[in-house]
N, CA, C and O atoms as CSV, one atom per row, in Angstrom:
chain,resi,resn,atom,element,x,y,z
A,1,UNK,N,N,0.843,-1.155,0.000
A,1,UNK,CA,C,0.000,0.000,0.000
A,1,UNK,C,C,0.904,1.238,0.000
A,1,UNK,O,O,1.955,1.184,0.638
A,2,UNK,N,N,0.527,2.493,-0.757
A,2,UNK,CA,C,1.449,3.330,-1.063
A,2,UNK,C,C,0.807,4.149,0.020
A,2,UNK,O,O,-0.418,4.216,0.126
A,3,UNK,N,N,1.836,4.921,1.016
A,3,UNK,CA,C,1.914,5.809,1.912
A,3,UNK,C,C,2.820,7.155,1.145
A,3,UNK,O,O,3.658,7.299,0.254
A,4,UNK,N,N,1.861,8.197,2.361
A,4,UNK,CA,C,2.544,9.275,2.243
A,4,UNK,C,C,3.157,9.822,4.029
A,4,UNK,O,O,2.462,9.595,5.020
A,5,UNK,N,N,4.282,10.409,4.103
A,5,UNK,CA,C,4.612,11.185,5.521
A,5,UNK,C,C,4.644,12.325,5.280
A,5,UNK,O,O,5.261,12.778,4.316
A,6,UNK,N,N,3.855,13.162,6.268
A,6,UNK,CA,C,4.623,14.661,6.247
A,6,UNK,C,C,5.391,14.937,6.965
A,6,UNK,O,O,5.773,13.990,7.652
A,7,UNK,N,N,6.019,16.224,7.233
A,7,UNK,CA,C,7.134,16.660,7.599
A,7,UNK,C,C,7.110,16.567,9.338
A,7,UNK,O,O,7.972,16.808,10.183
A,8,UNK,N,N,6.207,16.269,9.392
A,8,UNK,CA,C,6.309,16.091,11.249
A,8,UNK,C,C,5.519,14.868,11.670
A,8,UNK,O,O,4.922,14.694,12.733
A,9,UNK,N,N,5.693,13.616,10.067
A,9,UNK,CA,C,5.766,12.322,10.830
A,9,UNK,C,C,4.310,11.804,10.675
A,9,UNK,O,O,4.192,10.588,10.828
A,10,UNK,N,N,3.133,12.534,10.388
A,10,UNK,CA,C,2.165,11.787,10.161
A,10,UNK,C,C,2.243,10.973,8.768
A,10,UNK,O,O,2.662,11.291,7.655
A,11,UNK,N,N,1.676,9.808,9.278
A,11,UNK,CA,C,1.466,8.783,7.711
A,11,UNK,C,C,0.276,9.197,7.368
A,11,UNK,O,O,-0.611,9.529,8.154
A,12,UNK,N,N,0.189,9.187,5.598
A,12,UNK,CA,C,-1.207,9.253,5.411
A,12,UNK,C,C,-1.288,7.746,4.271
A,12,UNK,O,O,-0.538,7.664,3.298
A,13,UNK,N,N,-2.021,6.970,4.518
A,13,UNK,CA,C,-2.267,5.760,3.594
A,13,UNK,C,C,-3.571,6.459,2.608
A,13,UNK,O,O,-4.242,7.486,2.707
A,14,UNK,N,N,-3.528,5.400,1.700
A,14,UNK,CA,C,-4.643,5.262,0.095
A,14,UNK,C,C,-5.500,5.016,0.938
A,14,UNK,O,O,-5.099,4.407,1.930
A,15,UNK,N,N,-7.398,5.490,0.854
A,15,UNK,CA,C,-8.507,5.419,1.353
A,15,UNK,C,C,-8.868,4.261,-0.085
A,15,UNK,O,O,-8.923,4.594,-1.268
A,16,UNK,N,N,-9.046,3.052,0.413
A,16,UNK,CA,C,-9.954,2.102,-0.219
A,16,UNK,C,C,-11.622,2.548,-0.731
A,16,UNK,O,O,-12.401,3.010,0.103
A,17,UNK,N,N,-11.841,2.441,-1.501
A,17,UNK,CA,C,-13.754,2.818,-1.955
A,17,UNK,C,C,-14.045,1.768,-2.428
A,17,UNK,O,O,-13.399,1.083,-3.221
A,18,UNK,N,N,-15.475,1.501,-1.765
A,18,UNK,CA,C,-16.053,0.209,-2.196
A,18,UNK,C,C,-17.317,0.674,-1.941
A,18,UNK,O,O,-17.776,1.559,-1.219
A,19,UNK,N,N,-17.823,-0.227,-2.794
A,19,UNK,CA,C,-19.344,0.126,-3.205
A,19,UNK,C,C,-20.298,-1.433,-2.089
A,19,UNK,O,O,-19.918,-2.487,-1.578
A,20,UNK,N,N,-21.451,-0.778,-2.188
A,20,UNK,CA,C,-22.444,-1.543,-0.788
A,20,UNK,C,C,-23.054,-2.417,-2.018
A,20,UNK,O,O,-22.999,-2.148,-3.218
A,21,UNK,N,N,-23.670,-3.572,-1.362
A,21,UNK,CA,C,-24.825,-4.458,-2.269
A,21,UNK,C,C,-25.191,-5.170,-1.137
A,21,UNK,O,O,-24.425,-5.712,-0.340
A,22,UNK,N,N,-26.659,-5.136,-1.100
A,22,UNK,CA,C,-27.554,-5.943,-0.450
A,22,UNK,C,C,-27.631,-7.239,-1.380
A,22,UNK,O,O,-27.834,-7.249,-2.594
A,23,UNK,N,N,-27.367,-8.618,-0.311
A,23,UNK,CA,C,-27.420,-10.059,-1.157
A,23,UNK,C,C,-28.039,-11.144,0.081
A,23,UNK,O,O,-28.241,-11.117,1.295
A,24,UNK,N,N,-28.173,-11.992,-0.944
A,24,UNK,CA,C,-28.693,-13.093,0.251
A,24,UNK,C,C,-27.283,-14.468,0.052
A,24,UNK,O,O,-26.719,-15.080,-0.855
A,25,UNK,N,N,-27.275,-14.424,0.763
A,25,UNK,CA,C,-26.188,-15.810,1.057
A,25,UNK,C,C,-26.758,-17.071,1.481
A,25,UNK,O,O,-27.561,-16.910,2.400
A,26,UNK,N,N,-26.631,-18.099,1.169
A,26,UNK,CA,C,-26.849,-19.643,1.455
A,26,UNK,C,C,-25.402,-19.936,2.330
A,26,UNK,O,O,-24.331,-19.965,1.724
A,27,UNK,N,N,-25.480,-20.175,3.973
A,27,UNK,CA,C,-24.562,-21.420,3.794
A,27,UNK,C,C,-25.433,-23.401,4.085
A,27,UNK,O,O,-26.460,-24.015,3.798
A,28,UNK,N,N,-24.343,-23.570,4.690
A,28,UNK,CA,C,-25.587,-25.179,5.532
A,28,UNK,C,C,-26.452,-24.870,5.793
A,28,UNK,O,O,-27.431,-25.193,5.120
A,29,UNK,N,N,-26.596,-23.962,7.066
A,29,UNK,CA,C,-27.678,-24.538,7.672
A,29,UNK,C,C,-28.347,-23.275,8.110
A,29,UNK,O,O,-29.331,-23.274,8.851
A,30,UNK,N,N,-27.628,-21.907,7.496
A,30,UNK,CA,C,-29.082,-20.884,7.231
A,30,UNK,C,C,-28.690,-19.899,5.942
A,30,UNK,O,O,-27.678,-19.969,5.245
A,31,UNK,N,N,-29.785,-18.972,5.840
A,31,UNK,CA,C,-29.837,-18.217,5.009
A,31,UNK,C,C,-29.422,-16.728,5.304
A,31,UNK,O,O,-30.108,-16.205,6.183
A,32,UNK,N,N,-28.566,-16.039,4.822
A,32,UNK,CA,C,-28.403,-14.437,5.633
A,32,UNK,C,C,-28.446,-13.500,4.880
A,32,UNK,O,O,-27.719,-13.533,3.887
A,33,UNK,N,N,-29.086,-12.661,5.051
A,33,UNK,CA,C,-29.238,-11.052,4.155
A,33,UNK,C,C,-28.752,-9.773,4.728
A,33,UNK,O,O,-28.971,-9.091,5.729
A,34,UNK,N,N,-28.031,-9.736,3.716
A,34,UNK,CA,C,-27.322,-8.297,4.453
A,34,UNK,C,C,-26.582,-7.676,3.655
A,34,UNK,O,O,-26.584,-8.296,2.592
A,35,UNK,N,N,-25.761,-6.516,3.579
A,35,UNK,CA,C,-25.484,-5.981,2.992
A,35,UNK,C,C,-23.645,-6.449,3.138
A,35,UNK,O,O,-23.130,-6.714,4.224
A,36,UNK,N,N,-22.847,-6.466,1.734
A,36,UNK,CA,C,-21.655,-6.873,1.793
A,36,UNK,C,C,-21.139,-5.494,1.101
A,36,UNK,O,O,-21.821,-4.503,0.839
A,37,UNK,N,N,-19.716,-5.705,0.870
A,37,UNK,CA,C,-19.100,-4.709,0.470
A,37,UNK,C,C,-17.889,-5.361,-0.748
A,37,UNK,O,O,-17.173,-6.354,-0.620
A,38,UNK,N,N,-17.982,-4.418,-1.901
A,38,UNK,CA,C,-17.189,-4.757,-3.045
A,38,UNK,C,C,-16.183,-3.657,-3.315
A,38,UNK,O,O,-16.592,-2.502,-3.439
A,39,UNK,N,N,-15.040,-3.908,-3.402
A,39,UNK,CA,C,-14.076,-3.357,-4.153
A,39,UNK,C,C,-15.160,-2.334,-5.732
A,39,UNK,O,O,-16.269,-2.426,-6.257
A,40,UNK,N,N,-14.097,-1.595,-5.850
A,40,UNK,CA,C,-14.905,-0.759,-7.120
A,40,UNK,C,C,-14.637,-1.479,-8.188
A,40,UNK,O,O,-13.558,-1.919,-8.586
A,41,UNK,N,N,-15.812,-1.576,-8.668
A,41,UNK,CA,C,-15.541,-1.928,-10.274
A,41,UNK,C,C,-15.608,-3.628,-9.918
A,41,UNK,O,O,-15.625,-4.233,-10.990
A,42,UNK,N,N,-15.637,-4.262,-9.130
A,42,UNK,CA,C,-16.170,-5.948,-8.808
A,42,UNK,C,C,-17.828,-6.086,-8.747
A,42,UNK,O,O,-18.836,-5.485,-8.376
A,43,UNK,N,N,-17.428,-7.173,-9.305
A,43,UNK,CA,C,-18.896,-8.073,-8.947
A,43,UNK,C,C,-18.846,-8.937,-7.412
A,43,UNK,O,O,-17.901,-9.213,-6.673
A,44,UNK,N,N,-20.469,-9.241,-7.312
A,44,UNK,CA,C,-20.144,-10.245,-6.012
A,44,UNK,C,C,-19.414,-11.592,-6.205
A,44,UNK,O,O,-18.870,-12.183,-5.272
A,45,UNK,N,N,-19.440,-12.072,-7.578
A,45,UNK,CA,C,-18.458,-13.422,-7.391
A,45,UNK,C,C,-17.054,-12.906,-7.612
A,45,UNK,O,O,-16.065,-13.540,-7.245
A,46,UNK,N,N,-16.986,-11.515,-8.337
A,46,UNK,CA,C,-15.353,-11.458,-7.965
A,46,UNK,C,C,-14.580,-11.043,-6.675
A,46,UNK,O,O,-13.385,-10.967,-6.388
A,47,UNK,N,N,-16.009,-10.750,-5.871
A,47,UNK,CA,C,-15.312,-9.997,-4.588
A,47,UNK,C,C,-14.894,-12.236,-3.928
A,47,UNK,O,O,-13.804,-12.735,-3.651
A,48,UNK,N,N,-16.008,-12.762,-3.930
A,48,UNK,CA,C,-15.525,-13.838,-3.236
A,48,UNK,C,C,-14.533,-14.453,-4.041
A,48,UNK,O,O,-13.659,-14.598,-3.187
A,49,UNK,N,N,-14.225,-14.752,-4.718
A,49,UNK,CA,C,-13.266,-15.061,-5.857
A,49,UNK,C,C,-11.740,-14.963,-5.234
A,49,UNK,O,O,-10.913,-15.848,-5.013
A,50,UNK,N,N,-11.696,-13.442,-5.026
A,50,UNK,CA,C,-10.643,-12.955,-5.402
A,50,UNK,C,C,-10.224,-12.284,-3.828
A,50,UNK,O,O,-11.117,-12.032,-3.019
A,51,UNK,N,N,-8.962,-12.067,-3.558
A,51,UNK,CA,C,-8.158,-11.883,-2.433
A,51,UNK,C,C,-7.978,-12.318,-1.636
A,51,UNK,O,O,-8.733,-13.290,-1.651
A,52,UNK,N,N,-7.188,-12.342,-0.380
A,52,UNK,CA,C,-6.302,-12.962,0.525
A,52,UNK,C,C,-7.422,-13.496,1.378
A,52,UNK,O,O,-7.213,-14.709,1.405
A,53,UNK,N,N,-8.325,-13.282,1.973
A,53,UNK,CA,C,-9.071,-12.466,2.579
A,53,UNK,C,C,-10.112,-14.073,2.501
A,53,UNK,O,O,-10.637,-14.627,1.535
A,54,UNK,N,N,-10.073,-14.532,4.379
A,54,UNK,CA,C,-10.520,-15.723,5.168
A,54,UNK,C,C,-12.552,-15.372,5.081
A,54,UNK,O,O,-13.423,-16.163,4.719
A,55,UNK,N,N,-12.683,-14.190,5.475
A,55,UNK,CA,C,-13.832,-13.877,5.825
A,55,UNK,C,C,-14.503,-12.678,5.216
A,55,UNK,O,O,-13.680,-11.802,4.954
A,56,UNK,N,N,-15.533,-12.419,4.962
A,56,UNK,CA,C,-16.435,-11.065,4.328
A,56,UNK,C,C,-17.256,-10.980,5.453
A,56,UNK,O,O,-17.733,-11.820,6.215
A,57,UNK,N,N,-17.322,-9.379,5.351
A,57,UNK,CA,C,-17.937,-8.457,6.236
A,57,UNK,C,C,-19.787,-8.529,6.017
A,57,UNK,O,O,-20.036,-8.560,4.812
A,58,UNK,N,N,-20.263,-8.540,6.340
A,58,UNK,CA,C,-21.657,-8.487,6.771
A,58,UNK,C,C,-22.290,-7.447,7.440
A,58,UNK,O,O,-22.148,-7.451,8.663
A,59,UNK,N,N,-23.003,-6.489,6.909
A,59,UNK,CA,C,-23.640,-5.451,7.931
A,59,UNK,C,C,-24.989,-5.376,7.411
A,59,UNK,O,O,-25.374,-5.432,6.244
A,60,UNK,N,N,-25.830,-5.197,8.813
A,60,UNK,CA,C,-27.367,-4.947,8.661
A,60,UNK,C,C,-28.175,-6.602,8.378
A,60,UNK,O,O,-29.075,-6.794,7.560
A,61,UNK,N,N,-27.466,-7.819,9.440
A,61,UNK,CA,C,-27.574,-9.111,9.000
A,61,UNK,C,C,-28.701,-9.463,9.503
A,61,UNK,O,O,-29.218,-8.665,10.284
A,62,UNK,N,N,-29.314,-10.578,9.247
A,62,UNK,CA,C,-30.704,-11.004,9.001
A,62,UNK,C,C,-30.435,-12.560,8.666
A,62,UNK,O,O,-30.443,-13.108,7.564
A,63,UNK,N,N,-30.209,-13.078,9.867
A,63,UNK,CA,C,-30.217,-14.898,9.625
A,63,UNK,C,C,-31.364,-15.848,10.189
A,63,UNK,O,O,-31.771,-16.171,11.304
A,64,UNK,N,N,-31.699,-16.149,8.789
A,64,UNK,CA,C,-32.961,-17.296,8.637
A,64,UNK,C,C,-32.607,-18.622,8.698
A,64,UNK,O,O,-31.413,-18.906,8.602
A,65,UNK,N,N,-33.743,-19.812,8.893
A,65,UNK,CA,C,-33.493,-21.062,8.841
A,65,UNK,C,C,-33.002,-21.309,7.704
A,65,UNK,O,O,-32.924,-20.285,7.025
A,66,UNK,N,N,-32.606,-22.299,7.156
A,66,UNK,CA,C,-32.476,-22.868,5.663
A,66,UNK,C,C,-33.358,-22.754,5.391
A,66,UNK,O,O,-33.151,-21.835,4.598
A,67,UNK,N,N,-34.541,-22.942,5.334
A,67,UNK,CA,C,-35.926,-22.782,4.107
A,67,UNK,C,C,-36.285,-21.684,3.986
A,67,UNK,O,O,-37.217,-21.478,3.210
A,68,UNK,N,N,-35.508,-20.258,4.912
A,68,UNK,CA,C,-36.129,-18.972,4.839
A,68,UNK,C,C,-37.021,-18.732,5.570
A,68,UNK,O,O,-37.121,-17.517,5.741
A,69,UNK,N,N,-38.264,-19.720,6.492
A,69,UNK,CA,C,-39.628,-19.112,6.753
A,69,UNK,C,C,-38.903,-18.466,8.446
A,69,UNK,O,O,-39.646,-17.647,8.988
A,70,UNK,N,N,-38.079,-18.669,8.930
A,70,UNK,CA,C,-38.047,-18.336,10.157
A,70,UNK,C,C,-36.793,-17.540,10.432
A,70,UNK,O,O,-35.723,-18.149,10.437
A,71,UNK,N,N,-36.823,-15.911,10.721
A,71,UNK,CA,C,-35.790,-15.580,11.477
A,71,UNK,C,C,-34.896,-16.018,12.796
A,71,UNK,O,O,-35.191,-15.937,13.988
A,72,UNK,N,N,-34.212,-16.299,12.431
A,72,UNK,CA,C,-33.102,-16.636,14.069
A,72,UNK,C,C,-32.920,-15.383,14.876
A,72,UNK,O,O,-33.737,-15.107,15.755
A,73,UNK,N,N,-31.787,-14.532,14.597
A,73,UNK,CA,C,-31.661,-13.516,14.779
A,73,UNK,C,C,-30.806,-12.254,14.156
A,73,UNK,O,O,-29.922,-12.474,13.328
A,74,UNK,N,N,-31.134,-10.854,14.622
A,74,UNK,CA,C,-30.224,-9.820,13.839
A,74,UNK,C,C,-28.779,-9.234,13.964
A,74,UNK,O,O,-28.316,-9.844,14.927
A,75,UNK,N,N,-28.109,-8.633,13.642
A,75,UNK,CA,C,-26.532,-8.294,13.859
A,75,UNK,C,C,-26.283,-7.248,12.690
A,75,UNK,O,O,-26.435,-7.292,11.470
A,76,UNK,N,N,-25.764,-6.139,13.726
A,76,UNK,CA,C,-25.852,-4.935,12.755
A,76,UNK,C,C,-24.148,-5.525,12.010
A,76,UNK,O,O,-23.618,-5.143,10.966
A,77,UNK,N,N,-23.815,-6.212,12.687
A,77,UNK,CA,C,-22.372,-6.546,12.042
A,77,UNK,C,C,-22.025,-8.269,12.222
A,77,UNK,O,O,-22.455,-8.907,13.183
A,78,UNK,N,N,-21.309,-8.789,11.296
A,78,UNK,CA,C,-21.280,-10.336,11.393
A,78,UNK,C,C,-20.098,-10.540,10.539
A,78,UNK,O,O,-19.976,-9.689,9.657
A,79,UNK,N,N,-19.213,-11.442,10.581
A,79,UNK,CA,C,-18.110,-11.996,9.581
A,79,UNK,C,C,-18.490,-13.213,9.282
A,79,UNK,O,O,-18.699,-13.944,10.251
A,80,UNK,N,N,-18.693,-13.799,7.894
A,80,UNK,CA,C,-18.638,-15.341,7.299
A,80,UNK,C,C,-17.458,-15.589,7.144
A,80,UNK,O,O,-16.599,-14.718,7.011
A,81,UNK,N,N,-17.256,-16.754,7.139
A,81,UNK,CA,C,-16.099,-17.593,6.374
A,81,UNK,C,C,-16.575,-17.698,5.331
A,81,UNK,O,O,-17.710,-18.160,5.212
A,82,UNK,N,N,-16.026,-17.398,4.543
A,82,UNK,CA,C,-16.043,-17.754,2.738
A,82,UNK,C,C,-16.274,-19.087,2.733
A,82,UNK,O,O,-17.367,-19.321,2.216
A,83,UNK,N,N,-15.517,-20.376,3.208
A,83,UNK,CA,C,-15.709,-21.529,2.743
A,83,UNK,C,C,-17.135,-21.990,3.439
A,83,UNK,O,O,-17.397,-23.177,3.250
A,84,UNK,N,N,-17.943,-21.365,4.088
A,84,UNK,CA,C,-19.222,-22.214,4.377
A,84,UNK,C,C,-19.921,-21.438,3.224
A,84,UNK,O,O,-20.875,-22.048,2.741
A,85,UNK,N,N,-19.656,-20.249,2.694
A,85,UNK,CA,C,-20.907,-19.856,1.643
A,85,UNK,C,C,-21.123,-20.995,0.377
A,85,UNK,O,O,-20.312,-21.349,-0.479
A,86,UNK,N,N,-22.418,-21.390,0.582
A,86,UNK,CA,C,-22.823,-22.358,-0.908
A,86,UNK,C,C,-23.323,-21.726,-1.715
A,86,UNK,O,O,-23.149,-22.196,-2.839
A,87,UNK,N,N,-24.290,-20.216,-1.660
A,87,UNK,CA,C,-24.101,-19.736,-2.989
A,87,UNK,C,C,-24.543,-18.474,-2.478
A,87,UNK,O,O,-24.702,-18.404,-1.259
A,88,UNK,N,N,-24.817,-17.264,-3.322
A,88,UNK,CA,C,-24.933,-15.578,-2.993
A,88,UNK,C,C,-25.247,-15.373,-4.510
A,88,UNK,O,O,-24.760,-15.717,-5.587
A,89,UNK,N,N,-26.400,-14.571,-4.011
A,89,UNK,CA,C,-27.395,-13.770,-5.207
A,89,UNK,C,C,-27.115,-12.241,-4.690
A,89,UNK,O,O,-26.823,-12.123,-3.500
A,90,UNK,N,N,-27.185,-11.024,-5.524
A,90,UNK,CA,C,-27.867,-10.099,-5.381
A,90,UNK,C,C,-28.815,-9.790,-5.169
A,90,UNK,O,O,-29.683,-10.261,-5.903
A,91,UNK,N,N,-29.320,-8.712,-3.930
A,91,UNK,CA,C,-30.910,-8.812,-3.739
A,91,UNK,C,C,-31.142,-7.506,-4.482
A,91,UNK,O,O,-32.220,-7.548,-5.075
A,92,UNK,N,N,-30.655,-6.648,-4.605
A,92,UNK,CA,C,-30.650,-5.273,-5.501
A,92,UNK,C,C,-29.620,-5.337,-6.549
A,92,UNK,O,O,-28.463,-5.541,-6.183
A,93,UNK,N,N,-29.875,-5.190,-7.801
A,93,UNK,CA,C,-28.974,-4.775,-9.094
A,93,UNK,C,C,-28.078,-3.294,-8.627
A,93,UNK,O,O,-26.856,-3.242,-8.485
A,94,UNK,N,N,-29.089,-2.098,-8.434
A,94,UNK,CA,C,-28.128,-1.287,-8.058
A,94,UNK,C,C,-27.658,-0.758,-7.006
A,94,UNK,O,O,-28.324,-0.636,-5.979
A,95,UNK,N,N,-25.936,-0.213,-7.181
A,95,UNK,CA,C,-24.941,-0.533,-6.208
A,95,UNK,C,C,-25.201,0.776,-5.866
A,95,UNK,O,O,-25.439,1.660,-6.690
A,96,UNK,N,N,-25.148,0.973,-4.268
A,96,UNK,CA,C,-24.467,2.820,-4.265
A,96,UNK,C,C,-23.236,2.746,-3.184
A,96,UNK,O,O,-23.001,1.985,-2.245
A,97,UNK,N,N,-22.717,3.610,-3.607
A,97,UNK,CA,C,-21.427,4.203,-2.745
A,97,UNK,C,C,-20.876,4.109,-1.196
A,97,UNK,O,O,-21.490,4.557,-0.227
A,98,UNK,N,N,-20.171,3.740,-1.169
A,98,UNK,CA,C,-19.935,3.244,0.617
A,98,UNK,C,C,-19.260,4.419,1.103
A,98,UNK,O,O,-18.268,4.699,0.429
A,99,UNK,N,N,-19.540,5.337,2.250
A,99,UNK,CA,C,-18.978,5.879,2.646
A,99,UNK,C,C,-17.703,5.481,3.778
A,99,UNK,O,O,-16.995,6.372,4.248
């Protein structure tokens, strides 16, 4: 990551921008909706696809049984493991801006 210092020592790092998408995720044994976060210019299979990166962020979560009819419970914040996701749809086509 490219840094900058100024003259009395503060670092300033590159601000990452990533864009929000509300999706629903499948793993085993429930279903979760929430909003994830993409690199600019990615899709949701390239965000899971692609980078170092054990777990994706989850905010505004919403976990159901596997069949969907029953909420478990909410979490304004949650981390998955990538390897339990079995599959992820978009629940909205359009993306807006993450502050």
């Amino acid at each position: 990551m490219k840094e900058r210092v100024d003259a009395k020592g503060k670092v300033y790092t590159v601000r990452m921008t990533k864009e929000t998408l509300r999706a629903r995720i499948r793993t085993l044994d429930q279903i979760i909706e929430g909003t994830v976060y993409l690199h600019a210019e990615n899709r949701l299979k390239d965000e899971l696809n692609e980078g170092g990166e054990r777990f994706i962020a989850v905010t505004s979560a919403r976990v159901f049984t596997a069949d969907g009819t029953k909420e478990l419970y909410k979490s304004d914040f949650l981390t998955l493991n990538r390897d339990h996701i079995i599959w992820a749809i978009p629940i909205e086509e359009q993306r807006e801006q993450a502050k």
